[in-house]
C-alpha positions as YAML, in Angstrom:
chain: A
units: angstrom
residues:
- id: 1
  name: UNK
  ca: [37.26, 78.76, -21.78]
- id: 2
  name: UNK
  ca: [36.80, 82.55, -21.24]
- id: 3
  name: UNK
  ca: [35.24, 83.26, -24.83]
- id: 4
  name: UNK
  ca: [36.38, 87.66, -23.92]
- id: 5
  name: UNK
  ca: [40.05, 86.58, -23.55]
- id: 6
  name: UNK
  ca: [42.19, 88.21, -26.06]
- id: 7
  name: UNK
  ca: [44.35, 84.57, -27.58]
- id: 8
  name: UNK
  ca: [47.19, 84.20, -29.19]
- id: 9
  name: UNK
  ca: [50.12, 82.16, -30.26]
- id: 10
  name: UNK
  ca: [53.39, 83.98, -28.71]
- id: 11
  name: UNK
  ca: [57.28, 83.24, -29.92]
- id: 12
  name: UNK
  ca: [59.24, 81.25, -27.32]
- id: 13
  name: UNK
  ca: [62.09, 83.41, -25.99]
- id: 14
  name: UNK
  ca: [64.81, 81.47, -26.92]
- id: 15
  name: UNK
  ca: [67.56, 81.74, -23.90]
- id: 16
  name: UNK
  ca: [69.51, 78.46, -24.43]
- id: 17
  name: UNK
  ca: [72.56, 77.73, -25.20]
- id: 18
  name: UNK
  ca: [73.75, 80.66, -22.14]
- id: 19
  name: UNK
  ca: [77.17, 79.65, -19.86]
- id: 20
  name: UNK
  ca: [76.93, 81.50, -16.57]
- id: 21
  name: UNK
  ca: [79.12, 84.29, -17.28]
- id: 22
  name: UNK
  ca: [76.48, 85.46, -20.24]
- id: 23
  name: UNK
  ca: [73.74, 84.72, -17.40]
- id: 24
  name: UNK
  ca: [75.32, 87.33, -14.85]
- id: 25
  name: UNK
  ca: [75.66, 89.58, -17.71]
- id: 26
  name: UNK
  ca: [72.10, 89.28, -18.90]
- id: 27
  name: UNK
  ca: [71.19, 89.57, -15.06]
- id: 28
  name: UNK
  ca: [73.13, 92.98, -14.55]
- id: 29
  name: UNK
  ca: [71.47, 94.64, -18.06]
- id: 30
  name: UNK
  ca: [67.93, 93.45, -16.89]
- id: 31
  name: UNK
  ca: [68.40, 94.74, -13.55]
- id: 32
  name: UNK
  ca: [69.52, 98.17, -15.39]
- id: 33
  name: UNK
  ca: [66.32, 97.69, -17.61]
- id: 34
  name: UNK
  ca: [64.03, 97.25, -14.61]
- id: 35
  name: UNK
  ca: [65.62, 100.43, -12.50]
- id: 36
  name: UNK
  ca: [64.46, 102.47, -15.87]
- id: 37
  name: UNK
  ca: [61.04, 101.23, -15.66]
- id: 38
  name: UNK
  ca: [60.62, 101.88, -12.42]
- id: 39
  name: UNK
  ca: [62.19, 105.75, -12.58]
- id: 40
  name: UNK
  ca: [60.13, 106.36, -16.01]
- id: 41
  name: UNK
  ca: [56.81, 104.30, -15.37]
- id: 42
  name: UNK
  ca: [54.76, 105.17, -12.34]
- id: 43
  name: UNK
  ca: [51.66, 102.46, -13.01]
- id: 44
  name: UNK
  ca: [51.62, 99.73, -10.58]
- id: 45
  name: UNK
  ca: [50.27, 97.26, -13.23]
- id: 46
  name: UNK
  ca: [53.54, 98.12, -15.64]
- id: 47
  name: UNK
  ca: [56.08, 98.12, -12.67]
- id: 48
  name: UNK
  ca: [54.43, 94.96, -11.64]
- id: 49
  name: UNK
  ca: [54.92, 92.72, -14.91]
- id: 50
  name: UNK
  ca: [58.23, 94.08, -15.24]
- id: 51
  name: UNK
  ca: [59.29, 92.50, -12.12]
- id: 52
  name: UNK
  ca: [57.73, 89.56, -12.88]
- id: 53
  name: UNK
  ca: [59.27, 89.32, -16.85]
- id: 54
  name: UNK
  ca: [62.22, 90.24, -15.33]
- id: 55
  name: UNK
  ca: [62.59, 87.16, -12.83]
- id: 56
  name: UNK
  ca: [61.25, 84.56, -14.55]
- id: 57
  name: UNK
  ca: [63.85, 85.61, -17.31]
- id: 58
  name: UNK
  ca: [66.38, 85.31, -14.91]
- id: 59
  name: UNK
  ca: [65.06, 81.82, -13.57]
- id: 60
  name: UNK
  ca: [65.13, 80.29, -17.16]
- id: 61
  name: UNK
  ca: [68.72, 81.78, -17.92]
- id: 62
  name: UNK
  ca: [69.99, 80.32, -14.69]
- id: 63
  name: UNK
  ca: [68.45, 76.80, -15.48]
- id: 64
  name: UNK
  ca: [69.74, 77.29, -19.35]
- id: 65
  name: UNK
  ca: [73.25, 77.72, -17.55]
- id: 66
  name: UNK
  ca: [72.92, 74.83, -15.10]
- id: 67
  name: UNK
  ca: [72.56, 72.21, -17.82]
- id: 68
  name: UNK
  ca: [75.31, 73.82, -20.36]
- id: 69
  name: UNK
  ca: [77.65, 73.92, -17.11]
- id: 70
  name: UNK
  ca: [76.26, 69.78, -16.43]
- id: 71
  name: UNK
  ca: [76.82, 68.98, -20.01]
- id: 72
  name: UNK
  ca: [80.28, 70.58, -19.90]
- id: 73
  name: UNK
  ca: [81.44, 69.03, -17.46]
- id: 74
  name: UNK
  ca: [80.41, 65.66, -17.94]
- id: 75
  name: UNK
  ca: [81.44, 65.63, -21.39]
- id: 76
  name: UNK
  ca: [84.89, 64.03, -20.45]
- id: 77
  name: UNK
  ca: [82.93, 61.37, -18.57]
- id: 78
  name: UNK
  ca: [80.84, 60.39, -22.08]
- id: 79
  name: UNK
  ca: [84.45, 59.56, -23.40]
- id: 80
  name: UNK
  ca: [86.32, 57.85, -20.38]
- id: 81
  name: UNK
  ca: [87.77, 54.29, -20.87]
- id: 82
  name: UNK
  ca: [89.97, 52.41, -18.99]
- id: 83
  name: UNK
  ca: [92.86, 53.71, -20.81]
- id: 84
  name: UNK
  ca: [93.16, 57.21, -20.08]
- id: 85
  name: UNK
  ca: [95.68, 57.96, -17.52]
- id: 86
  name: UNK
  ca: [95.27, 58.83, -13.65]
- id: 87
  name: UNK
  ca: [96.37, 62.42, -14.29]
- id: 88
  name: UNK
  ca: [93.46, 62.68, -17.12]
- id: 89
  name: UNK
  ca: [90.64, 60.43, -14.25]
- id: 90
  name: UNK
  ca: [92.13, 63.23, -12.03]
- id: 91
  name: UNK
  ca: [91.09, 66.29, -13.76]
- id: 92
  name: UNK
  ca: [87.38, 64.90, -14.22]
- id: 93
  name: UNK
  ca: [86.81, 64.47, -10.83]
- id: 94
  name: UNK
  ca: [88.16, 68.42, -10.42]
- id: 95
  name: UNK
  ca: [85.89, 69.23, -13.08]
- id: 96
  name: UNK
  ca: [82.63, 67.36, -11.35]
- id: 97
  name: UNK
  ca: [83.85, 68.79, -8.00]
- id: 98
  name: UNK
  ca: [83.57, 72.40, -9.45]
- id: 99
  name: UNK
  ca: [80.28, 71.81, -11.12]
- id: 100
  name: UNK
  ca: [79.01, 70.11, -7.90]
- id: 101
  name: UNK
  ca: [80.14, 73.45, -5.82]
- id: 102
  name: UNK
  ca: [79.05, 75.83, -8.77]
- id: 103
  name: UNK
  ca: [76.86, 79.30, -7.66]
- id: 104
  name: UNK
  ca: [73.92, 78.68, -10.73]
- id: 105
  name: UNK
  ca: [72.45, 76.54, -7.32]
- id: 106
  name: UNK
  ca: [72.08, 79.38, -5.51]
- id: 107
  name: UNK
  ca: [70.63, 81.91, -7.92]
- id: 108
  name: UNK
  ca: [68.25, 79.39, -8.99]
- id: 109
  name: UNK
  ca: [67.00, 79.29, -5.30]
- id: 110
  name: UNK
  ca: [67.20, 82.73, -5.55]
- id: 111
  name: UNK
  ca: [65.27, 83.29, -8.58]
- id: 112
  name: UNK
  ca: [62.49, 80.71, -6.78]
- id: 113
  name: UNK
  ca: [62.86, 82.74, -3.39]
- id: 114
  name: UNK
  ca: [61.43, 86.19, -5.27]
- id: 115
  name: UNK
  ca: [58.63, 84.24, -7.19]
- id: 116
  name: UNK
  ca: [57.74, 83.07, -3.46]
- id: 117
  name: UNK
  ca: [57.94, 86.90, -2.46]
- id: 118
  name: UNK
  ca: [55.63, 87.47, -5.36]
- id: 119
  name: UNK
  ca: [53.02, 85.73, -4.72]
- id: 120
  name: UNK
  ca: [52.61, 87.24, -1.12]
- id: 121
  name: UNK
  ca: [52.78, 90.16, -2.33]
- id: 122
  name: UNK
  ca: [50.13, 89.73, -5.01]
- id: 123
  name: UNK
  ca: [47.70, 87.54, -2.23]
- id: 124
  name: UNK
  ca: [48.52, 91.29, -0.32]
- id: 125
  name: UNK
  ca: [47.34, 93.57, -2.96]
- id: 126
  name: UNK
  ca: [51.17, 95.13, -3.26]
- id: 127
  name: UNK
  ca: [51.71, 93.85, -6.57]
- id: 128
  name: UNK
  ca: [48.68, 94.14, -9.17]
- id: 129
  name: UNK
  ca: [48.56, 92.59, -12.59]
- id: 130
  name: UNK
  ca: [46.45, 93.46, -15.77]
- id: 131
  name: UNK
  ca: [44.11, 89.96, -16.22]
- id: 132
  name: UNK
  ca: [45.81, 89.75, -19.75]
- id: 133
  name: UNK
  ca: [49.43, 90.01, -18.29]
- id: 134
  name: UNK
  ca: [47.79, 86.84, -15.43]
- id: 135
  name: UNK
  ca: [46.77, 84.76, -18.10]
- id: 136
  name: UNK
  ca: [49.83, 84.69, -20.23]
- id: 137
  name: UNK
  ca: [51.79, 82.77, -17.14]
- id: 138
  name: UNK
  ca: [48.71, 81.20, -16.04]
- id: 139
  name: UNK
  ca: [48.02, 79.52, -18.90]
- id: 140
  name: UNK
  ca: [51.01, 77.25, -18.76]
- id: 141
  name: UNK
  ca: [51.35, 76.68, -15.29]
- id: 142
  name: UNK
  ca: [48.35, 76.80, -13.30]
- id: 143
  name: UNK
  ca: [47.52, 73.58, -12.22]
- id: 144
  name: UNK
  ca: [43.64, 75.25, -11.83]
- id: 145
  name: UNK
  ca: [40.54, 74.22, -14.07]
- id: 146
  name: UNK
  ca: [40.82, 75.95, -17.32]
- id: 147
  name: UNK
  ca: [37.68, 77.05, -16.87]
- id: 148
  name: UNK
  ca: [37.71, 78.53, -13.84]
- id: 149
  name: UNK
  ca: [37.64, 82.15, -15.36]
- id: 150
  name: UNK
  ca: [36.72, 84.08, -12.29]
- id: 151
  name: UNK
  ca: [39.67, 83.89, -10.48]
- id: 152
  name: UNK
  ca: [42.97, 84.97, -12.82]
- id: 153
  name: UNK
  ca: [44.93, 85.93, -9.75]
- id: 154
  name: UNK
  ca: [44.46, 82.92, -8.07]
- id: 155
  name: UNK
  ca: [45.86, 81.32, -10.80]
- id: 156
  name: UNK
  ca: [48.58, 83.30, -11.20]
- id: 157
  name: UNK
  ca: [49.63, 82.92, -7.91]
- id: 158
  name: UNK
  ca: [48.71, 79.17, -8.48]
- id: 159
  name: UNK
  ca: [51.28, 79.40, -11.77]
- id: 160
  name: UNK
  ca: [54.00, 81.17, -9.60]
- id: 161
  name: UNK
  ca: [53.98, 79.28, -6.56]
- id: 162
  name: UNK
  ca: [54.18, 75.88, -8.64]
- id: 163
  name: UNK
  ca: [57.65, 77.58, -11.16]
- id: 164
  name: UNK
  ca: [59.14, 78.07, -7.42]
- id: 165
  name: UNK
  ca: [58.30, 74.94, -5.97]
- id: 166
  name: UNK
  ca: [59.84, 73.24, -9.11]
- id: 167
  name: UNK
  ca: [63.02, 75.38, -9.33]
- id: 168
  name: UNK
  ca: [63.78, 74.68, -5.55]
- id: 169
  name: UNK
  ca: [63.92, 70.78, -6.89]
- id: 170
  name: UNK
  ca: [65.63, 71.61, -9.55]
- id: 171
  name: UNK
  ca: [68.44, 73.37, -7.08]
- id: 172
  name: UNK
  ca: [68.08, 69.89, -4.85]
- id: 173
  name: UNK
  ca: [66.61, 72.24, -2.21]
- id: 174
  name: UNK
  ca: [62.64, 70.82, -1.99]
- id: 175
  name: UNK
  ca: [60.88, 71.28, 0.96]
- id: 176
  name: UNK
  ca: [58.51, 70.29, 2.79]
- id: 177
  name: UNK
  ca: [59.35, 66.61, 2.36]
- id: 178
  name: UNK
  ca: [61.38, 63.67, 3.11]
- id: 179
  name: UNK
  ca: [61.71, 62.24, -0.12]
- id: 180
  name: UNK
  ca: [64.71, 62.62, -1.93]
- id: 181
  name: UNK
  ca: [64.39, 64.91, -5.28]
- id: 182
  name: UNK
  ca: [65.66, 63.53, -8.16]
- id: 183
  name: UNK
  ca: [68.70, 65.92, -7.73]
- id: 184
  name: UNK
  ca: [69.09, 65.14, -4.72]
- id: 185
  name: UNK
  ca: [68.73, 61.42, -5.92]
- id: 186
  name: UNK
  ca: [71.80, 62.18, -8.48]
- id: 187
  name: UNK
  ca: [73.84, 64.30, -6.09]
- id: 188
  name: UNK
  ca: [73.97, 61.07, -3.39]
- id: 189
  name: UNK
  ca: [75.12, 59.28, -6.38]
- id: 190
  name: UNK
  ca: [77.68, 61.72, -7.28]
- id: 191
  name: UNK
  ca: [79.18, 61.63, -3.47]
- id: 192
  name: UNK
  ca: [78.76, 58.33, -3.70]
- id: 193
  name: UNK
  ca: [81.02, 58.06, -6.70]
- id: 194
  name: UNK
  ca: [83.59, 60.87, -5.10]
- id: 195
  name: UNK
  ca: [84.12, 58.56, -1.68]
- id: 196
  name: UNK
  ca: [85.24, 56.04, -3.93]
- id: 197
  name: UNK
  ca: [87.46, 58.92, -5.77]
- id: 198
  name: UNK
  ca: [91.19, 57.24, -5.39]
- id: 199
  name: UNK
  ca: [89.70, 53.54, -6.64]
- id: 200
  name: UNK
  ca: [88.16, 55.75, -9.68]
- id: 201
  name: UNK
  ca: [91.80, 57.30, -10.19]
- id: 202
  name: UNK
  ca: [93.55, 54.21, -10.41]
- id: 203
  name: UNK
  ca: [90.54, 51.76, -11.74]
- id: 204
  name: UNK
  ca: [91.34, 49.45, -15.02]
- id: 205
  name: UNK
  ca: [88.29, 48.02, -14.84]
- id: 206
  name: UNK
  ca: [85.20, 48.42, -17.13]
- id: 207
  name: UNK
  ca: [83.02, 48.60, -14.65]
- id: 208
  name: UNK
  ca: [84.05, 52.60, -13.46]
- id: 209
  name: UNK
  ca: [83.64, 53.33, -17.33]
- id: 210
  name: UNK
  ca: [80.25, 52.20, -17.14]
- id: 211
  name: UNK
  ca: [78.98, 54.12, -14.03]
- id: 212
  name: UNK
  ca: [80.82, 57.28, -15.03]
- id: 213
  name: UNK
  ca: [78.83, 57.18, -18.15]
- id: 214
  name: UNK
  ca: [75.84, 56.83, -16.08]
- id: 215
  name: UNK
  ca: [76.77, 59.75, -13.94]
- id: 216
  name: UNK
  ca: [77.46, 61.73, -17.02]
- id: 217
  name: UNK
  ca: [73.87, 61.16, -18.52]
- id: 218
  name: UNK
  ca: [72.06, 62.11, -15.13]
- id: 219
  name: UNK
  ca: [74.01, 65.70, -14.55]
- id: 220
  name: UNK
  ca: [73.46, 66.91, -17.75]
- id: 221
  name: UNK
  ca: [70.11, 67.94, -17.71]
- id: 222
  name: UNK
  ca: [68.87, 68.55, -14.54]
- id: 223
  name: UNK
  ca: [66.68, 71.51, -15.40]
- id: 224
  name: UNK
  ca: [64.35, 69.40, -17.32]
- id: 225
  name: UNK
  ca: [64.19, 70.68, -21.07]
- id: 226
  name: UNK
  ca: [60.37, 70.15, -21.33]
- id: 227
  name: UNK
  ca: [60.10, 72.15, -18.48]
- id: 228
  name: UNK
  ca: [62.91, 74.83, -19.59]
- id: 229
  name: UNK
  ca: [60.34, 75.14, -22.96]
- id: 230
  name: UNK
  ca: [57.64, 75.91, -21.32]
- id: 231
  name: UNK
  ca: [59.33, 78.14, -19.03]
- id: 232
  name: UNK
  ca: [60.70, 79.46, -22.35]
- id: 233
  name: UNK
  ca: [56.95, 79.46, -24.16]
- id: 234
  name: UNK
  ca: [55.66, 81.84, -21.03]
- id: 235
  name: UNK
  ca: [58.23, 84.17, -21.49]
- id: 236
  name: UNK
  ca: [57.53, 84.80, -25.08]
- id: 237
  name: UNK
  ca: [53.76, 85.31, -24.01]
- id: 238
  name: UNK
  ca: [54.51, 87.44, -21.00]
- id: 239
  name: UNK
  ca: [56.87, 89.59, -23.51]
- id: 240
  name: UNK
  ca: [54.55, 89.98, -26.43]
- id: 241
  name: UNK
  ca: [51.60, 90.46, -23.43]
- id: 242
  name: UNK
  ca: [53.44, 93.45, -22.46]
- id: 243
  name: UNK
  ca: [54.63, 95.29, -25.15]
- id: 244
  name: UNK
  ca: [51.23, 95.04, -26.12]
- id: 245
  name: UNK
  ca: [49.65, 96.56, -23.14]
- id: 246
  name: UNK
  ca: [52.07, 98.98, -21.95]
- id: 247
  name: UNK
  ca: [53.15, 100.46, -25.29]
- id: 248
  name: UNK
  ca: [55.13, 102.80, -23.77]
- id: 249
  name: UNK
  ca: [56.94, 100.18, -21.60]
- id: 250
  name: UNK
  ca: [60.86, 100.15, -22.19]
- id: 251
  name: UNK
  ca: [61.25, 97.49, -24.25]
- id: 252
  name: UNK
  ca: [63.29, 94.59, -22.85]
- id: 253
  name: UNK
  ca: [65.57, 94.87, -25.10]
- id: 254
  name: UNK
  ca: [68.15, 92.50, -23.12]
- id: 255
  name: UNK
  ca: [65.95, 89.54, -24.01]
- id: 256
  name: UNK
  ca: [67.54, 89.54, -26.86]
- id: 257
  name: UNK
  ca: [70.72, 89.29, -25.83]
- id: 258
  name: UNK
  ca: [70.13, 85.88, -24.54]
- id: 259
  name: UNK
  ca: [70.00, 84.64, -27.44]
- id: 260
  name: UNK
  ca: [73.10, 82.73, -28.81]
- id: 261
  name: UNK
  ca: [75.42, 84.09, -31.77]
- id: 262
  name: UNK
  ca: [74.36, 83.27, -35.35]
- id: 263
  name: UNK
  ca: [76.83, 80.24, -36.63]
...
């Protein structure tokens, strides 16, 4: 452990619960946020960790939406028995087709595709980070030696490259490999389930209760929530970080706006 490292235990930036229309709103005032930084603030180091606050903020609110959206819309599924009518099995599988089709997909891919842009820029020399600012991702997700205090970049580029790897799963969209994600895992299920849609709208039987229940339990988290915390737990470091370093910063005040309403 680096005994000169400045330590401390940062608030978690709490994002969930967000739907996605409060995620493209938080995504249009932090874009706004970062355009001021980058006309007021002309220090690489400050431009550079707002870019970064700014997308991992946007990765987490993306993933926050993706499992209220899941648990939405397999909520009817957690109640289905054999008695509700076709028009009611109907308007489940509607729901599940929308979710299945929904845009969070994409901008979680794109949230993983700037990371990726990142970290070539950073292995570059375009984009240049305070060693305080590097540790407060780094920490969490760099699969490096603790120890290895030499190298902070090449941890946070070790941190960065492993968020985008696992958000591309997340999205069903891993690469690099033939095996099957575990998204990808639940989304064959789900089509499975859908080419089997008019027996579903007509079934009596038990047994369709039972596997849309299963179904329903496997969409509704598929941004994992341990990993959603930590993702979470970062952000709260990156943002105290920050506004401790660059003082005269703009605060990111839209962080706060992620936050649910009281009651």
């Amino acid at each position: 452990m680096n005994p000169f490292r400045l330590r401390f235990v940062a608030p978690v930036v709490a994002i969930a619960p967000i739907d996605p229309v409060r995620a493209a709103e938080l995504a249009g005032r932090a874009t706004t946020w970062l355009a001021q930084v980058m006309a007021q603030r002309k220090d690489r180091r400050e431009r550079s960790a707002a870019i970064i606050l700014r997308e991992l903020a946007m990765l987490s609110a993306w993933c926050h939406a993706l499992n209220e959206s899941g648990r939405a819309a397999t909520q009817p599924l957690l109640r289905l028995s054999p008695e509700w009518s076709r028009e009611d099995k109907e308007r489940v599988v509607d729901g599940l087709d929308a979710f299945v089709g929904t845009a969070i997909l994409s901008e979680i891919n794109k949230c993983a595709a700037a990371l990726e842009h990142l970290v070539r820029d950073i292995a570059l020399g375009r984009v240049e980070l305070d060693d305080q600012v590097n540790w407060a991702i780094a920490d969490s997700f760099s699969e490096r030696d603790a120890d290895d205090v030499y190298s902070p970049t090449r941890r946070l580029t070790d941190a960065l490259r492993r968020i985008a790897d696992d958000s591309y799963k997340i999205a069903g969209h891993a690469r690099g490999s033939d095996a099957a994600t575990p998204v990808a895992e639940i989304w064959a299920s789900l089509n499975s389930f859908q080419a089997l849609e008019v027996p579903f709208r007509t079934a009596r039987g038990e047994d369709w209760t039972k596997r849309a229940h299963e179904i329903a339990q496997s969409l509704r988290e598929l941004a994992p929530p341990a990993w959603l915390d930590q993702l979470d737990r970062v952000l709260g470091s990156l943002r105290a970080t920050i506004q401790l370093r660059y003082p005269k910063l703009p605060a990111a005040d839209w962080l706060e706006g992620a936050r649910p309403p009281a009651g």
